[in-house]
N, C-alpha and C positions, 0 to 999 in steps of 0.2 A: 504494500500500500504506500500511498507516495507518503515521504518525508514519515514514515513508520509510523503512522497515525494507526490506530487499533479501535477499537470497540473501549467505550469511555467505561472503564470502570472505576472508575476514582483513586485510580493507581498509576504509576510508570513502574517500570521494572531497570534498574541498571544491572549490568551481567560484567563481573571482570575478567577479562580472556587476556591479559594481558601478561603479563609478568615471564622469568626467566626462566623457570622449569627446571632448577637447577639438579635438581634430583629426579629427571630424568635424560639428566644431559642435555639439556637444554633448547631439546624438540619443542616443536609449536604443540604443547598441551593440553588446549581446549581444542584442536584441529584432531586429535586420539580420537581416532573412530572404537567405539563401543556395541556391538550388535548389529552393526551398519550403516550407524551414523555417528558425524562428530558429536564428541561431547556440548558444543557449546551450541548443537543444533538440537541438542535435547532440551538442553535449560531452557531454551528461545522460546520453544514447545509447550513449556509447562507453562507458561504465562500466556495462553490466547485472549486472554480479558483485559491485559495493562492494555495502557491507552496509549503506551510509547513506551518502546523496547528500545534500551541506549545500550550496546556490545561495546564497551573499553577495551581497544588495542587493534593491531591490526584489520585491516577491512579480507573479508571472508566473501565467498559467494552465498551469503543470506539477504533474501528478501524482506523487506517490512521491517529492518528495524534501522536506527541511526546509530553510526559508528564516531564515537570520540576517541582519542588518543589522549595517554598523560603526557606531562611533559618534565623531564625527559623518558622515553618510552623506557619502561621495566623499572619506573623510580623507584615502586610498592603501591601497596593498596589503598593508602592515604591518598596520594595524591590521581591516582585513578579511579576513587571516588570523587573526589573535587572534579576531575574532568566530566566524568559521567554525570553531574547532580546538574552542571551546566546546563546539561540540554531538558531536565528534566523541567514539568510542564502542572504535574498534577500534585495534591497537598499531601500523596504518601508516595514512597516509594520502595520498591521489592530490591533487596539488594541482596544479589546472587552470584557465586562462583561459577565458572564457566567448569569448571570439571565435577558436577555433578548426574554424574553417567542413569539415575535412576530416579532422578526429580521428576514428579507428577503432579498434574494441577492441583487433585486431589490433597498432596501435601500441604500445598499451599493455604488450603482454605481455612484450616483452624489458623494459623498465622492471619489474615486478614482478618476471618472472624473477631480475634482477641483484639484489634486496633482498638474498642470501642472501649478496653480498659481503662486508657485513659492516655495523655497528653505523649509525646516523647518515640516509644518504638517497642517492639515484641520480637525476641530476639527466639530463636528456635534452641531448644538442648538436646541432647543426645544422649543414649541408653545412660550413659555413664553420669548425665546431668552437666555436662559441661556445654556451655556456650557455644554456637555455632558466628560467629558474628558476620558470614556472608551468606547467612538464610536467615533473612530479618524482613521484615519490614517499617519502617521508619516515618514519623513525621515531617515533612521538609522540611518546614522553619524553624525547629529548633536546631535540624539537624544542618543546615546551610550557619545556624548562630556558632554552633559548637564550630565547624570548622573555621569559621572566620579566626578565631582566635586560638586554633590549636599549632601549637609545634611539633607534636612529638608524629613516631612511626606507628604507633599502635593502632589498628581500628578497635582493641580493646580500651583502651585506655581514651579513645575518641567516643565509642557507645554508648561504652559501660556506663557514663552518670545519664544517657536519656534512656536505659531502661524501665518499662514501665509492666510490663509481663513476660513469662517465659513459656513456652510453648513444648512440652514433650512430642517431638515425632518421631517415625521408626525409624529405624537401623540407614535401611538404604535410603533414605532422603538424603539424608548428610552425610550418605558413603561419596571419597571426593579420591580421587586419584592423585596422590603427589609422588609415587612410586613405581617402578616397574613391578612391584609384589602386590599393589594394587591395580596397577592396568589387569595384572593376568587375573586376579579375583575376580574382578568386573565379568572379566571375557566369560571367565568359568561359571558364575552366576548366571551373567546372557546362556550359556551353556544349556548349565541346568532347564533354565526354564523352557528351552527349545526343546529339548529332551521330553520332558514333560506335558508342552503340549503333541507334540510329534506322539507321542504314545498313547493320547487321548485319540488323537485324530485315526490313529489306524488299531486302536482298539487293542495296546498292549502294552502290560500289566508292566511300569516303570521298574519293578525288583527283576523280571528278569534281562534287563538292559544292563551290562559289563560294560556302561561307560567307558571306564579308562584301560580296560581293554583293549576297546575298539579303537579307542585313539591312540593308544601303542603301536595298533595294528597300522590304521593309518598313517600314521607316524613313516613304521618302516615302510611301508611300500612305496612310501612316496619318494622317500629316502633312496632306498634300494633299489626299486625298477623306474619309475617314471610319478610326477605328481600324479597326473589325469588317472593312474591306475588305483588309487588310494579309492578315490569313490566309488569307482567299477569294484572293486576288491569286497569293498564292507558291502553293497548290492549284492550281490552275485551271493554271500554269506548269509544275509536276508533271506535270496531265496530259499540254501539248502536248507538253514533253520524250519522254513515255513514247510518245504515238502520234507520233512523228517530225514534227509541224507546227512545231515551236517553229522559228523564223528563230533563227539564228546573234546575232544583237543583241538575244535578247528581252528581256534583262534592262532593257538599257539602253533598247530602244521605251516599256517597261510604265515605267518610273523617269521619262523625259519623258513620256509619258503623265499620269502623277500629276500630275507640276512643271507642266505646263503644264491641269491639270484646274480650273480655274474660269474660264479662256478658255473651253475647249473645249464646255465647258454651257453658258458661254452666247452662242456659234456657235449648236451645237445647238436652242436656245430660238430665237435668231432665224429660222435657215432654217424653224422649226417653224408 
């Protein structure tokens, strides 16, 4: 939508996508694709009701929203909220990490809901009760006051006196990737849950599904003979499973199968 004008809910959303990624070697970290999409195309997602969606840092191929920069770019999160709150328009605003790989609108709504606590902002906590301070949402004018006259780096120490309620949400709301031990969690959760509708869908009982079997399996064949052959490989094991052929070790015949596949061609070539 032009100049990322939205559907007026009496909110903006600023999203920080900016910073150095330092711990992940310092890849474009909200650009972390997570189940098929980038993470900062999920946060984008979970707010289809702000009335102005501002992405801090880099401009991305996203639609509908306005992109700010701090300055100087990667200063921290201080001052790419100062850049972000610029463009902002309406008297609260959702201030959000861009690596929030499992953020849903639905999160979002007891946060909004709590605004009516009272003056200042509603900060979100986590199983542990700790503080999330870029799953909040905020009142503008105190919070544009507080900044006029803050120095320090902290957006704790910037928040934390306009706190005005605390918000418990689940786990994955505020699951955020600053790790390669978290990107692959993420993956593996995306995992899961595909696992699990995939077994609804074809009408099969998730306990007898050898997960990380099968991705061993795939693993090696891809490794071993060719990628394209990993999909056809776990297929093909599908079928024998479904017409009763499959041997009790098949996984493990097809895995040395692989591991031992450039012997075995070239046996094959010589008896040939």
């Amino acid at each position: 939508m032009p100049g990322g004008e939205r559907v007026n809910g009496g909110y903006d959303a600023v999203i920080l996508a900016g910073g150095l990624a330092r711990r992940l070697g310092g890849v474009d970290k909200p650009g972390l694709a997570v189940g098929g999409r980038a993470m900062v195309e999920r946060v984008v997602a979970a707010v289809p009701d702000a009335r102005r969606v501002v992405v801090v840092g880099p401009e991305r191929g996203l639609t509908g929203v306005v992109f700010a920069r701090e300055d100087p770019p990667g200063a921290g999160p201080v001052p790419a909220l100062r850049a972000g709150l610029s463009e902002v328009t309406a008297p609260w605003v959702l201030l959000l990490a861009a690596d929030l790989p499992f953020l849903l609108p639905a999160h979002l709504t007891p946060l909004l809901a709590a605004r009516s606590c009272g003056t200042g902002g509603v900060v979100a906590v986590d199983g542990d009760g700790r503080e999330q301070w870029l799953l909040g949402v905020w009142e503008v004018a105190p919070l544009r006051a507080a900044l006029d006259g803050y120095t320090g780096r902290s957006l704790r120490g910037l928040l934390g006196p306009l706190v005005a309620g605390r918000v418990p949400l689940p786990g994955r709301a505020s699951f955020d990737c600053d790790t390669m031990d978290d990107l692959k969690e993420a993956h593996m959760n995306v995992l899961h849950e595909w696992t699990a509708l995939a077994c609804r869908e074809l009408g099969i009982d998730p306990a007898r599904v050898d997960r990380d079997a099968i991705l061993d399996l795939t693993k090696e064949v891809a490794h071993g003979v060719a990628r394209p052959a990993a999909p056809l490989t776990a297929y093909l094991l599908g079928l024998a499973e479904g017409a009763g052929t499959a041997p009790e070790d098949a996984v493990a015949r097809l895995t040395a199968l692989a591991g031992n596949w450039g012997q075995a061609t070239a046996e094959t070539l010589t008896d040939d």
